[in-house]
C-alpha positions as CSV (number, residue, x, y, z in Angstrom):
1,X,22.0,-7.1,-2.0
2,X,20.3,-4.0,0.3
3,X,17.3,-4.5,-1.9
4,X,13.3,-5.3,-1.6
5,X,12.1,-5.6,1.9
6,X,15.4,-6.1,3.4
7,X,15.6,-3.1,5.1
8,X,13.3,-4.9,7.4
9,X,15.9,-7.1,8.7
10,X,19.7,-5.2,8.3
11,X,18.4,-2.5,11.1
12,X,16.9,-5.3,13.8
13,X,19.4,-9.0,12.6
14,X,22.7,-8.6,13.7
15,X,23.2,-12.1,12.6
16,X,21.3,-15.6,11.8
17,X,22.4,-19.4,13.0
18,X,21.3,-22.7,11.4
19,X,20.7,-25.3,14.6
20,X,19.4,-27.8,12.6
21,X,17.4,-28.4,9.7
22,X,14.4,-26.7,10.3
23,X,15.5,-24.4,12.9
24,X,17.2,-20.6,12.5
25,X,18.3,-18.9,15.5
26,X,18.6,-15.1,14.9
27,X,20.2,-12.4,16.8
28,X,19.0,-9.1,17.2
29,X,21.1,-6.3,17.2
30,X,18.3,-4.2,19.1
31,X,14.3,-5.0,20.7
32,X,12.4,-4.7,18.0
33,X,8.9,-5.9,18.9
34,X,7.5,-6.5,15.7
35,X,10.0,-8.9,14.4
36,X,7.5,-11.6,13.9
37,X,5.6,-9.4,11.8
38,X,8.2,-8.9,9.7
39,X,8.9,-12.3,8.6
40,X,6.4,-13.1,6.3
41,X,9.1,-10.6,3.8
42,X,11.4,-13.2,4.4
43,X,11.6,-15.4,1.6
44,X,13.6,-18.6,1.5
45,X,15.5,-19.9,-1.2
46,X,17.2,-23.1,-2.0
47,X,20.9,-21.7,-1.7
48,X,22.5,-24.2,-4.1
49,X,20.0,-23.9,-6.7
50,X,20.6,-20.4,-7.0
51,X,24.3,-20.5,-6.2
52,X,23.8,-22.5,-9.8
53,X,22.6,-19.7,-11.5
54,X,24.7,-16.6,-10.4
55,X,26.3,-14.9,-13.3
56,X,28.9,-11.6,-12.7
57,X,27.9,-8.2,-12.9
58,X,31.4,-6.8,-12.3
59,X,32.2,-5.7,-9.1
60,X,28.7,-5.0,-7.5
61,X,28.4,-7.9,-5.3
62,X,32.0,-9.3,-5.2
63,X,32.6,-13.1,-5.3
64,X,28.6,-13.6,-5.1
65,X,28.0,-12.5,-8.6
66,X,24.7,-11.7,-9.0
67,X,22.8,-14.0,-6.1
68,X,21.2,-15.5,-9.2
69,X,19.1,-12.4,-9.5
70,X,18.7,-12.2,-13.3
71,X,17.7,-15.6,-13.4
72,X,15.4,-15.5,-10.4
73,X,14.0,-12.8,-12.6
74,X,11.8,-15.8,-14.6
75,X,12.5,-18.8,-12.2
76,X,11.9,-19.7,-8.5
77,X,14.0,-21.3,-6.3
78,X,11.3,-21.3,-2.9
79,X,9.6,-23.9,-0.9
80,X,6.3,-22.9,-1.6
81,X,3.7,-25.3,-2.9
82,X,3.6,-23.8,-6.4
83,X,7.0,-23.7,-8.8
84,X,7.0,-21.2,-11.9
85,X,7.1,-23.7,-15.1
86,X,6.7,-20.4,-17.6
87,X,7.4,-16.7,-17.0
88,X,7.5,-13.8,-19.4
89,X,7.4,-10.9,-18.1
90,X,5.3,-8.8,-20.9
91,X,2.6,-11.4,-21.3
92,X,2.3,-14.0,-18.3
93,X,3.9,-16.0,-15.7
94,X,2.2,-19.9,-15.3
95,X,2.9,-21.4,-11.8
96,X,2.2,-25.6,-11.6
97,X,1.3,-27.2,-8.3
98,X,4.6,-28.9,-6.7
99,X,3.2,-32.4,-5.6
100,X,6.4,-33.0,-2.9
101,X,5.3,-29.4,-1.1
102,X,6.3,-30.2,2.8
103,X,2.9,-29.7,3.8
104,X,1.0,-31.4,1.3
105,X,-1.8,-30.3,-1.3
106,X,-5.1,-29.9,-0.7
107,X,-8.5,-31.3,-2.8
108,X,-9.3,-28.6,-5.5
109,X,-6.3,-26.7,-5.3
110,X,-5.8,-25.4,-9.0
111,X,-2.9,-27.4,-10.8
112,X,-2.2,-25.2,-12.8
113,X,-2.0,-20.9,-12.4
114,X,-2.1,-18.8,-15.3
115,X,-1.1,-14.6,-14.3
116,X,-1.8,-12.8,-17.7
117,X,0.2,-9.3,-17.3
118,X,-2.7,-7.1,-19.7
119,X,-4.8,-4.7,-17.9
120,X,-6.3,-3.4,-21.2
121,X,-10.2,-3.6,-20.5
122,X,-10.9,-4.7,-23.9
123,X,-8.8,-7.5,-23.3
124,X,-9.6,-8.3,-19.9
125,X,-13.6,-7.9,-20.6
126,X,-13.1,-10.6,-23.6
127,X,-11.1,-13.1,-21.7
128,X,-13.4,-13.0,-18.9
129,X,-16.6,-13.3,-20.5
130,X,-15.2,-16.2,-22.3
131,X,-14.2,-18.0,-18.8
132,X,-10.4,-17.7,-19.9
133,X,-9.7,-15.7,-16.9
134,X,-11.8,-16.0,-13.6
135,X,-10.6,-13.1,-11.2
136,X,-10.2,-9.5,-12.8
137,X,-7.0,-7.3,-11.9
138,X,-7.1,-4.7,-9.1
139,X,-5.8,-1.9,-12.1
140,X,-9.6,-1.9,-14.0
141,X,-11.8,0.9,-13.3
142,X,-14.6,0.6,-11.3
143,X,-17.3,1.1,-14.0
144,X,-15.5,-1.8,-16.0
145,X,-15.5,-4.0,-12.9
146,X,-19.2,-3.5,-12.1
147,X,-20.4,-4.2,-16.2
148,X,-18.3,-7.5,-15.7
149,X,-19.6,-8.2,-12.3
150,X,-23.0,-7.9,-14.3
151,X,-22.3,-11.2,-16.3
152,X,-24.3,-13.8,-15.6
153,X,-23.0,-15.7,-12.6
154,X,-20.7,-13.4,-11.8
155,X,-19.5,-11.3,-8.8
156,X,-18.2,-7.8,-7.5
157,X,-15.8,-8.5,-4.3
158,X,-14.5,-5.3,-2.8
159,X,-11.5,-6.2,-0.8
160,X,-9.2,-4.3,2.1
161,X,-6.0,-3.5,1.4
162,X,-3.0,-2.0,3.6
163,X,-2.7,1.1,1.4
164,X,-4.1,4.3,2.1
165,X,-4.4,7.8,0.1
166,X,-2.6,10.4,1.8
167,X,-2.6,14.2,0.6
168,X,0.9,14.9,2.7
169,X,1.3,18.5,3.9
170,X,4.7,20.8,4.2
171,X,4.4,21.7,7.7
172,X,7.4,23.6,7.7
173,X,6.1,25.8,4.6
174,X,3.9,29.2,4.0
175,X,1.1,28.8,4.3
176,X,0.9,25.7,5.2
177,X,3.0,25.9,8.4
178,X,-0.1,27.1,10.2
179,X,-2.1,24.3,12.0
180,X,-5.6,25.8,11.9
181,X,-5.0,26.4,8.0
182,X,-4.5,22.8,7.9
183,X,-7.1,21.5,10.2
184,X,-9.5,23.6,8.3
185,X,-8.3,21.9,5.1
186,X,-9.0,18.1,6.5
187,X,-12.9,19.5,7.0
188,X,-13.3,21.3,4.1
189,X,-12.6,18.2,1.3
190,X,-15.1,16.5,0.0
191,X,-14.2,13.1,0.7
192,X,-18.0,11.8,-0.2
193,X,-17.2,12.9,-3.8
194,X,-13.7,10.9,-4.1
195,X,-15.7,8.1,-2.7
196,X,-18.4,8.1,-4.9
197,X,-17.6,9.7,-8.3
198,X,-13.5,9.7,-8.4
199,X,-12.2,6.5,-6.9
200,X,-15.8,4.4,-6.2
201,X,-15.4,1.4,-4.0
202,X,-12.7,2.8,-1.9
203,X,-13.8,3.7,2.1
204,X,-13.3,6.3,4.8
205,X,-9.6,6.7,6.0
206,X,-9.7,7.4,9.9
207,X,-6.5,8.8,10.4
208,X,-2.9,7.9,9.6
209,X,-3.2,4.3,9.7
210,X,-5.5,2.0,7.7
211,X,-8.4,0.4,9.4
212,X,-7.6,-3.2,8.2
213,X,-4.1,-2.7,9.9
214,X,-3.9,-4.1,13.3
215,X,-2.8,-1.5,16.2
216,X,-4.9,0.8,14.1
217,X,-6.7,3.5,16.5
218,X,-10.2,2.9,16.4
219,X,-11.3,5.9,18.3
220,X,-10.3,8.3,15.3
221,X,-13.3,9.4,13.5
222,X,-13.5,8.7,9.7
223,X,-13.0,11.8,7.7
224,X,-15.6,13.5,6.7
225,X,-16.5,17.4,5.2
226,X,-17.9,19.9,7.7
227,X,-17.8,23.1,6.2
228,X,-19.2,25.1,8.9
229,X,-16.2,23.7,10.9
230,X,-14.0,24.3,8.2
231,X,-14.9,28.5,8.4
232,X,-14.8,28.6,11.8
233,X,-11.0,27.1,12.0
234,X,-9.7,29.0,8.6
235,X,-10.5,32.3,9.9
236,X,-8.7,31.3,13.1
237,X,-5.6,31.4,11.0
238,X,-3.0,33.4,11.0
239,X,-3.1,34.5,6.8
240,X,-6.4,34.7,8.1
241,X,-6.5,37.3,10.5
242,X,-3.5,39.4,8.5
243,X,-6.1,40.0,5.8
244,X,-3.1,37.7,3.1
245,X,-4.5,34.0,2.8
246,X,-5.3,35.1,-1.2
247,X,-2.0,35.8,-1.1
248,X,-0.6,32.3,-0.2
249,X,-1.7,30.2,-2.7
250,X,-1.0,26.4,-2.3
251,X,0.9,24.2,-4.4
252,X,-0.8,20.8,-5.0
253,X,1.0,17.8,-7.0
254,X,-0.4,15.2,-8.4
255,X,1.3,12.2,-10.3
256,X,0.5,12.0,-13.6
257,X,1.2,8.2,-14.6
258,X,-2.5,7.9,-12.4
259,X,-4.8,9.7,-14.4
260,X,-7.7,9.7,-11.5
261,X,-5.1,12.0,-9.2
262,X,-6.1,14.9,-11.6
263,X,-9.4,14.7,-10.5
264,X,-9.0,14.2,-7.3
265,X,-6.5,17.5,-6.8
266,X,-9.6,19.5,-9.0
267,X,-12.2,18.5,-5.9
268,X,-9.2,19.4,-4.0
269,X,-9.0,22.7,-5.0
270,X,-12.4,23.1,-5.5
271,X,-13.3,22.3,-1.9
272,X,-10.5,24.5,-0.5
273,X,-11.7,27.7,-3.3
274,X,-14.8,27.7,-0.7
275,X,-13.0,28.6,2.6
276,X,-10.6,30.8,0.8
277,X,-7.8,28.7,0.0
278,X,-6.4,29.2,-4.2
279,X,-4.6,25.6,-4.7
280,X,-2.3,26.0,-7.5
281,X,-2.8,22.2,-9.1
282,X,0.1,20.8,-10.7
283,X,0.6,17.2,-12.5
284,X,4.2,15.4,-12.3
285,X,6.2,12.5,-13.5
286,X,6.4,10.5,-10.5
287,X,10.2,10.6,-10.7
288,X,10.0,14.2,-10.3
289,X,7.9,13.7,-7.4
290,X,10.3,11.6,-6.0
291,X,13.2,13.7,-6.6
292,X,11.3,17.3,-5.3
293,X,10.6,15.6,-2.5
294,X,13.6,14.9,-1.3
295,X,14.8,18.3,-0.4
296,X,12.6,20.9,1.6
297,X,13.0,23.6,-0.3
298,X,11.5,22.1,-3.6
299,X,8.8,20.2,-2.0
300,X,5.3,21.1,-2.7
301,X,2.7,22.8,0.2
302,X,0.8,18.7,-0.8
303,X,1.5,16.0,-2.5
304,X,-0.8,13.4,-3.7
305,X,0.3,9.7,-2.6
306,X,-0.4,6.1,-1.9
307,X,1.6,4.3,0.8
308,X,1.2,0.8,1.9
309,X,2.2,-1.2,5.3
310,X,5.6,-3.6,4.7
311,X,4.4,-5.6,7.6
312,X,1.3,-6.2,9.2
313,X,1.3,-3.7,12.1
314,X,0.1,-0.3,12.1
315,X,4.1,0.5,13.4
316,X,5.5,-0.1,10.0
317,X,3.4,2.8,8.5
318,X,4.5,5.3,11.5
319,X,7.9,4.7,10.8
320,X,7.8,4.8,7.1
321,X,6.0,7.5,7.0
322,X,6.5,10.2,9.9
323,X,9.9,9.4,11.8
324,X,12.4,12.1,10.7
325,X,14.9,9.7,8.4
326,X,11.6,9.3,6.3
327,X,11.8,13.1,5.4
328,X,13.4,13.6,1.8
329,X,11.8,10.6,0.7
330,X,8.6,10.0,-1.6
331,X,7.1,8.5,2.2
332,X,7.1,12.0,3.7
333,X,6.2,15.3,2.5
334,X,5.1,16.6,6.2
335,X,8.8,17.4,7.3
336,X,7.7,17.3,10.9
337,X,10.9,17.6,12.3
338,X,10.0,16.0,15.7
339,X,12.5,14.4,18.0
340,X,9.9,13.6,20.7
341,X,7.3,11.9,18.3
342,X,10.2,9.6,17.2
343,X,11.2,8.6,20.3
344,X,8.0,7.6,21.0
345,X,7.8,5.8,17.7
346,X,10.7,4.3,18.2
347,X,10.2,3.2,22.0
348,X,6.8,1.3,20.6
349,X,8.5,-0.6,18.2
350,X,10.9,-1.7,20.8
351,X,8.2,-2.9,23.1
352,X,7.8,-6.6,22.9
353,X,4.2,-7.0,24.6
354,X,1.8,-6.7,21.6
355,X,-0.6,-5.5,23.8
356,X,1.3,-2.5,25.2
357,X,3.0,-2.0,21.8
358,X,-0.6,-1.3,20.2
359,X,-1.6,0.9,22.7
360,X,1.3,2.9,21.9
361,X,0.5,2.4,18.3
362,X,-3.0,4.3,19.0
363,X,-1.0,7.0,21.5
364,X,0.7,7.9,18.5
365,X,-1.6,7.8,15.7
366,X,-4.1,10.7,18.0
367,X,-0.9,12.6,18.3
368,X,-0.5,12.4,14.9
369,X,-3.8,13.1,13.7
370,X,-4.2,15.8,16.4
371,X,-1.0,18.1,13.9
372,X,-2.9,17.7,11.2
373,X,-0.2,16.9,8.8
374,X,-2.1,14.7,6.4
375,X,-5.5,15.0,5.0
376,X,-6.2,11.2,4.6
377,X,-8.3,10.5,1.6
378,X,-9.2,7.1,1.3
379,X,-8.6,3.1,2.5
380,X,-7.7,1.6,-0.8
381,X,-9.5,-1.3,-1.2
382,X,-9.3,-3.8,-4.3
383,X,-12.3,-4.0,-6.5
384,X,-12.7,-7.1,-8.4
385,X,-14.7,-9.6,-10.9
386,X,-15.2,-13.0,-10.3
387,X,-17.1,-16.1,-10.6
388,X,-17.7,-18.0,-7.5
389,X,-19.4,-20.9,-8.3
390,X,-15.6,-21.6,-10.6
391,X,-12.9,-20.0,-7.5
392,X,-13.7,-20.1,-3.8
393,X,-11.4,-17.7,-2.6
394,X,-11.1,-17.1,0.8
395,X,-10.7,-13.4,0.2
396,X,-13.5,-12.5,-1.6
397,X,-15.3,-15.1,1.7
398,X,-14.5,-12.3,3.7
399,X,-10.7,-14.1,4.9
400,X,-8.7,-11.4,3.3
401,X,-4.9,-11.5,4.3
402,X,-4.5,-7.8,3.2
403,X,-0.4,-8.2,3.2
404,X,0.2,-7.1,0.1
405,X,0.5,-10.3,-2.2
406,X,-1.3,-12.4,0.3
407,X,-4.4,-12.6,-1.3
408,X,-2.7,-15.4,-3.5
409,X,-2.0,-18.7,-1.5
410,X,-3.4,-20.9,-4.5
411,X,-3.4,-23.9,-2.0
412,X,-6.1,-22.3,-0.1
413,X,-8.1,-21.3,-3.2
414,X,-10.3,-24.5,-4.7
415,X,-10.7,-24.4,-8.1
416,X,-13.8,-26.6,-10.1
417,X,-12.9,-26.9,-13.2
418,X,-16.6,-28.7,-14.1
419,X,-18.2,-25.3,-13.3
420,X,-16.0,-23.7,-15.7
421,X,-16.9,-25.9,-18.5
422,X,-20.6,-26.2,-17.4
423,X,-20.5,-22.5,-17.8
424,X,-18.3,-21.9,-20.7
425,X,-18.2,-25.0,-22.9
């Protein structure tokens, strides 16, 4: 189907063999070293279950119909130790424990999982101070998280995530182009004020990579605002020194679909108003963002944007987001143009030693960092309600699988339903 994460497997799997019942043999068209990474996106279905359920969509996928697609939609067809017994998509999806799972259930497991799809804080703030749900969603404001963390017996968790905030830079366009402009830039932001008064409960970003991503480079200092630096490198510029920076003014988009970008490209601005930067702020659809950044002529001097690892390795981020067939997508505003960085992007994901292969990884993240392409705003982190006397999850124990959906293994989440009632009736 070419869809979801399979674009981590048709570049690396030439093509798979079943050897026996438990056992898949597959062969790699190329070395690519973090294969294992990448298998935890590979989800496996019960072919004859959904072979039941393919319906045609014309010609789209020949004989194979639809894979079952419309009806995995609202069904499962995995292996897991939960199976979906009720799934709207507007309201919520309830998943029941499956007693036969291959590796058995666990005391306290919940039986029963209940995902309710509102994020309206009115609605979430009733249903959790009633006890009707137990874990907030990652889409509440901070404020509202902390007055519901406030509840008696309640909790605040702040969790890491494999996301970070990137302000991407054109730098193949005025005035942008010039690397002391855009060193100066990365120390004059105020990342203290995103921090605390824009997106609270977020951290430092240290360069390209998050920190909770392993091969991430440790030795690159968090960002931070140094103004004094900041002057010092601006007037080393070349719109500097011609006497025309006013006359270069930076375009800055933001998407408007997340409200808090607005503020954060007015501190933006603001910031860069004080080495002598005019940022010309502009909010758009993120379609339109999408589709201006995919040519280099109507991209913006920055965009505004939040990118996440598809595997657990700091490598999937470098690819994604500064190898050359990532420009003229949503992934890459920088348009670095740089044979030589992806060869050597490319020659670390082919290494197979995970030692040598993160090295590389933190090779090419002070490369990176040292062309200031990106200002890096923030580690995302996930900032959440709970009550732990009713859920022991072993994310909020500081056992956070920060893969993107990971957080969720119900079988290793006890559940005390006594608690629940002792607390709520």
């Amino acid at each position: 189907m070419g869809q979801g994460y399979s674009y981590l497997f048709t570049a690396s799997v030439a093509n798979t063999t079943a050897i026996g019942t438990t056992t898949v043999v597959f062969d790699l068209k190329k070395t690519f070293g973090p294969f294992l990474s990448t298998l935890p996106r590979l989800y496996i279905l019960d072919q004859k279950q959904v072979v039941a359920h393919e319906v045609s969509t014309g010609s789209q996928y020949g004989s194979n119909l639809d894979y079952g697609s419309a009806w995995l939609l609202t069904h499962d067809a995995g292996s897991g130790p939960y199976s979906i017994t009720y799934a709207n998509l507007e309201t919520n999806v309830i998943l029941k424990e499956f007693p036969n799972y291959w590796n058995g259930t666990l005391p306290n497991q919940p039986q029963e999982v209940n995902f309710i799809g509102s994020t309206t804080p009115s609605t979430v703030a009733s249903l959790f101070k009633s006890g009707q749900i137990q874990i907030t969603d990652t889409y509440q404001t901070y404020q509202n998280v902390e007055t519901l963390a406030a509840l008696p017996n309640a909790k605040l968790v702040t969790i890491p995530s494999l996301n970070e905030f990137y302000f991407m830079i054109d730098t193949q366009k005025q005035p942008t182009n010039d690397i002391y402009l855009r060193e100066a830039m990365t120390y004059a932001f105020n990342y203290s004020a995103v921090i605390n008064n824009i997106w609270p409960g977020v951290q430092y970003a240290a360069g390209p990579v998050p920190a909770a991503l392993p091969g991430h480079n440790p030795n690159i200092p968090a960002s931070h605002q140094d103004l004094a630096m900041a002057n010092q490198l601006i007037k080393q510029s070349a719109y500097y020194k011609s006497g025309n920076l006013s006359s270069y003014p930076i375009t800055f988009y933001w998407v408007t679909q997340v409200p808090q970008e607005q503020s954060l490209a007015e501190q933006f601005a603001s910031d860069m108003a004080k080495i002598g930067i005019t940022v010309n702020v502009v909010g758009e659809p993120w379609l339109t963002v999408v589709a201006d950044l995919g040519n280099e002529t109507s991209s913006p001097n920055i965009a505004a944007v939040q990118d996440a690892a598809s595997y657990y390795e700091a490598g999937s981020l470098l690819q994604s987001r500064y190898t050359t067939p990532a420009e003229g997508t949503w992934e890459q505003n920088e348009w670095l143009h740089n044979s030589t960085l992806d060869s050597l992007i490319y020659s670390a994901l082919s290494t197979v030693n995970q030692t040598q292969r993160f090295q590389d990884y933190f090779n090419i993240q002070q490369q990176i960092y040292n062309m200031y392409p990106s200002i890096y705003a923030f580690d995302v982190t996930e900032v959440r309600a709970y009550y732990p006397s009713v859920v022991n999850w072993y994310a909020a124990n500081g056992h956070p699988n920060t893969l993107e959906g990971y957080d969720w293994f119900f079988r290793d989440i006890q559940f005390y339903p006594a608690q629940l009632a002792a607390l709520f009736g």
